[in-house]
N, C-alpha and C positions, 0 to 999 in steps of 0.2 A: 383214726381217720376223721372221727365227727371233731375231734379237737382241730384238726388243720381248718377242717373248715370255716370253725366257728371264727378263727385266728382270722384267715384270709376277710372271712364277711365284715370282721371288725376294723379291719387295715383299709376295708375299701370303704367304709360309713365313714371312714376320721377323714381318708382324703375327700371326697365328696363333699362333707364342710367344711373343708378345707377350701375347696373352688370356690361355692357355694357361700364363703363370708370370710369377703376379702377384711383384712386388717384396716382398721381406723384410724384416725389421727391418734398418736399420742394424749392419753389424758395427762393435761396439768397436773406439776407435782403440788401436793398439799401441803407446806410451807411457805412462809413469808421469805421474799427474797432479802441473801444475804450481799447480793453487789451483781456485778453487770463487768465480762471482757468481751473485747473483738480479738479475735486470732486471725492469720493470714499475713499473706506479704505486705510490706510497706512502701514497696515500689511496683509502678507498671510503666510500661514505654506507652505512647500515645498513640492510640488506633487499637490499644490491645486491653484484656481486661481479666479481673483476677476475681476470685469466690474469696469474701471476709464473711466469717462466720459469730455471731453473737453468742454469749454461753451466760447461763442467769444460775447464778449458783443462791443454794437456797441456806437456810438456818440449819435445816437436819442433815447436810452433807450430802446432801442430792444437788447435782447439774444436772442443765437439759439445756438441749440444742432451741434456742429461740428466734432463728434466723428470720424465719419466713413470716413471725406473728409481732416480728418486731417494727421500728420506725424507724427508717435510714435517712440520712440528710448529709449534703455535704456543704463543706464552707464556700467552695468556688466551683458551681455547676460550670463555670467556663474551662476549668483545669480538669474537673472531674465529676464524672455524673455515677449515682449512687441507687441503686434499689433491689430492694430485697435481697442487701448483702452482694450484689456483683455491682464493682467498682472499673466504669471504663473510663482509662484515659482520654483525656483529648488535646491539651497540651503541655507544653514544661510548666512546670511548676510546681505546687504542692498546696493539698487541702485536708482539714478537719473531717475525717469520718466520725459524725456522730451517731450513736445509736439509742434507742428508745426503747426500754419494754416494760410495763406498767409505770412507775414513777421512777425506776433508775434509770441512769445514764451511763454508757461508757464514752471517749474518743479514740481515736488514732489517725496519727500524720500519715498521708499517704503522698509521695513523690512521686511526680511525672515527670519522667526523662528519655530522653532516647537513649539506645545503647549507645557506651562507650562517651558517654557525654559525663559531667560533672556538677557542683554545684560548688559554688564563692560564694563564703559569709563573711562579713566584714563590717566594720564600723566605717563613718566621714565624721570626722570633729576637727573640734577648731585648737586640740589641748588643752582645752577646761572640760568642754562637754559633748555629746554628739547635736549636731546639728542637724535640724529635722528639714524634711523635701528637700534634703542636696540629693544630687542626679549622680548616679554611674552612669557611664557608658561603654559597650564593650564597640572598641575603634578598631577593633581588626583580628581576623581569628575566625576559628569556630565559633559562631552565634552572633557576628558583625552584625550592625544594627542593634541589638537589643540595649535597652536599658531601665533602670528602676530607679525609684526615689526611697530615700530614707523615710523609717520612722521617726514616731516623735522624739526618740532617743538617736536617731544616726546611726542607725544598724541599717543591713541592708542583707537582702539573699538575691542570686540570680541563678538561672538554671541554662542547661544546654551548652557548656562550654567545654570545649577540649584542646590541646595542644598550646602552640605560643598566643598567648592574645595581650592584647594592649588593653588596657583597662582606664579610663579618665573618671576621676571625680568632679566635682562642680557645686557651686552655691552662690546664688547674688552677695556680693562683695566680699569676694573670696578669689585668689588667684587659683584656676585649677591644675590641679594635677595628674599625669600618668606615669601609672607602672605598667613593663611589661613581664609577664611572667609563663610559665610551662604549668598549664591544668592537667596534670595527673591521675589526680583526685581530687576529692572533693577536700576543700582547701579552704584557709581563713587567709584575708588580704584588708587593710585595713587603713587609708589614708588620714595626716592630719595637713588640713589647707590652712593656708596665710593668710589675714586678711589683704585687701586691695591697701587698705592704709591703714600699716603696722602698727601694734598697740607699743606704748610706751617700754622701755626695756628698765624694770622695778626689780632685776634681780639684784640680790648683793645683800646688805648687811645694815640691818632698821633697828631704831627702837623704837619698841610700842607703847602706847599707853591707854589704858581703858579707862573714861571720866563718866561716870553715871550721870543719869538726870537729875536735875536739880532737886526734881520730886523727892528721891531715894533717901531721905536723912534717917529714915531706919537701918539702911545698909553699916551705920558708923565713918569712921574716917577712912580704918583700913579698904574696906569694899566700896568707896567711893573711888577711888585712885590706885589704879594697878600699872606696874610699869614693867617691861619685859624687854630683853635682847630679842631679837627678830630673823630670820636668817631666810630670804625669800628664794628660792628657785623659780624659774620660770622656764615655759613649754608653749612657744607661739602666744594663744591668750591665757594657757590656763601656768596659776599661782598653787604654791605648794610655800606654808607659811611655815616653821620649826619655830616655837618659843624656847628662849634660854633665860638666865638669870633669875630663876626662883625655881623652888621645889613643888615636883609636880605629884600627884596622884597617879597611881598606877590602871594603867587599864584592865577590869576587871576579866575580861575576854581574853586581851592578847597579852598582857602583862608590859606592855610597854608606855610610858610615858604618857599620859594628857596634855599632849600640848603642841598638837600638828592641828589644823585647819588650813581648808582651802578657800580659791578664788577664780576669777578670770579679770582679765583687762582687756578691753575696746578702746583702741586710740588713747585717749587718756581714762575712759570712766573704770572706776577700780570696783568690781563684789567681791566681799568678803562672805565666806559661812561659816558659822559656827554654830555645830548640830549637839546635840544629845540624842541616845535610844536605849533602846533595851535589849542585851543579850547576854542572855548568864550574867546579869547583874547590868547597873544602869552606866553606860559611857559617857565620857563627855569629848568632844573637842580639846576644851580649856578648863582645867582642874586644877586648881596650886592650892599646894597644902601652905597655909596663912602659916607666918612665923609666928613665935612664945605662944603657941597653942591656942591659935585665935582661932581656928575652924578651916574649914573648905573654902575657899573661893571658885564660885564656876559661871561663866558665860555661854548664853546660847541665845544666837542671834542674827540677821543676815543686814549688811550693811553695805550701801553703796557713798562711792565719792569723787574724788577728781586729786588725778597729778598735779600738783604746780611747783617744778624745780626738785626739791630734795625733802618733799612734805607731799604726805596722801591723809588728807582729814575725809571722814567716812561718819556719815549720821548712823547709828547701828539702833535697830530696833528691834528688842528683845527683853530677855532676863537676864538679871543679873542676882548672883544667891549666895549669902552669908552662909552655912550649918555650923553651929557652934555645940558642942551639948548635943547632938542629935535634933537640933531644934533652927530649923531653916529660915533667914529671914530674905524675903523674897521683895522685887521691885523690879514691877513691868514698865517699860516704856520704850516709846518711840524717839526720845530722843537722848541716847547714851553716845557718848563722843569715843572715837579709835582715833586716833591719831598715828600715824608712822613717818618718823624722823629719818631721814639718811644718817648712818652711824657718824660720819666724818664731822657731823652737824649738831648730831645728839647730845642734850647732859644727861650728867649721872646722877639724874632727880627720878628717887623712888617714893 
């Protein structure tokens, strides 16, 4: 009997401080943080709003919930407004939730949409490259009225659209265009516009030649004059160049030929480019392996010029590079000569 009692006395002291001392905040874990996510949806319709939650994971494999001691921000308070992890909509669109908790950082995209609505991403170029502040328009459909302008690349996103819509692109001196299509889903759509006065039509069949600067008489005879078959495609403004008639170096990455570089053409002005980079080994544009074991030839350079008839002469300023031996001989300048011959016109001077 004196046992039950003592049992019950002891069950009713534990609840008692139990009432008596309510729980505290979680104590910080004692580890240096090892990174920083948000969890939670990535979408909410507008007028409505969702719990993203912060998790700060540490060095000794302990998480903890950081929601409420962290820093929220978002990229477009107009699209979306953000604090202490509840994220409300307020129109189409989408923004950057970032989060803060001591020096780390996480993000996450968050989309606002209404139901059953979609979202078009797409590019406006000209067929060389995207062109920046051209305009969509959406002309008729779900979300008439709306429209957005390009980045600086000519990408484009818009939100809230559903079913058949007419879609226009646009950009000063540019004829525009529209497609009409069925938003589904969310979808990519992607126009290329003509200019108002058409660039010159350069496709078909060139020879090239590369004349170094006068500077370059370390280059030798062979690295001052290089001559190539040419084989030009063309896409509105933008130039797709194919060299032929000499042996090329392999591309370290894709294993395919060095010897494509691109362009664009404006009415008659012609850019040429010719890049190098780095990946899994150094690329070139333009690589020919020099005959009787003279070394590498490689150009890298961006050059502009002008059509006149069946000849495009191009000032190119850049590098141009002997390696013989593993031993490079290099010559920078601004004014290396491209030349491209119409084949019908071209000799057979290498």
């Amino acid at each position: 009997m004196l046992r039950r009692v003592l049992l019950a006395a002891l069950i009713a002291a534990t609840l008692d401080c139990s009432k008596s001392s309510p729980a505290g905040p979680t104590t910080p874990i004692d580890s240096p943080l090892r990174g920083l996510s948000i969890t939670g949806s990535t979408s909410v319709p507008p007028g409505s709003s969702i719990q993203l939650t912060a998790l700060a994971f540490h060095v000794n494999g302990a998480s903890e919930d950081v929601t409420a001691q962290a820093t929220w921000t978002s990229s477009d308070p107009s699209v979306l407004q953000v604090a202490a992890g509840r994220a409300q909509g307020l129109a189409d669109g989408e923004a950057i939730v970032t989060v803060q908790y001591s020096t780390t950082r996480a993000t996450r995209t968050v989309v606002v949409l209404e139901p059953g609505t979609f979202t078009v991403t797409g590019s406006i170029t000209d067929g060389a490259s995207g062109l920046s502040s051209a305009r969509l328009d959406v002309v008729s459909g779900r979300g008439a009225g709306r429209f957005v302008t390009t980045t600086t690349y000519g990408g484009y996103r818009i939100f809230g659209l559903a079913g058949p819509a007419e879609l226009r692109a646009s950009a000063d001196g540019y004829v525009s265009r529209s497609q009409t299509v069925n938003v589904a889903s969310n979808m990519s759509l992607s126009f290329t516009l003509t200019p108002v006065v058409p660039p010159t039509d350069v496709s078909g069949a060139w020879q090239l030649t590369i004349d170094a600067s006068p500077s370059c008489t370390g280059l030798g005879d062979i690295g001052r004059h290089r001559t190539y078959t040419a084989a030009i495609t063309q896409n509105v403004a933008g130039l797709r160049v194919v060299l032929g008639g000499a042996a090329f170096e392999r591309d370290p990455a894709y294993g395919g030929a060095e010897n494509i570089f691109y362009g664009r053409i404006i009415e008659k002005s012609v850019t040429l480019n010719l890049t190098s980079f780095e990946y899994y080994g150094l690329h070139y544009d333009l690589a020919e392996t020099l005959p009787d074991g003279a070394g590498i030839y490689t150009a890298v350079g961006t050059g502009t010029g002008t059509v006149n008839g069946g000849t495009i002469a191009i000032a190119l300023s850049g590098t141009l590079t002997v390696t013989a031996h593993n031993t490079p001989t290099t010559c920078v300048a601004a004014d290396h000569r491209l030349t491209l011959v119409r084949a019908s016109t071209a000799t057979a001077r290498r």
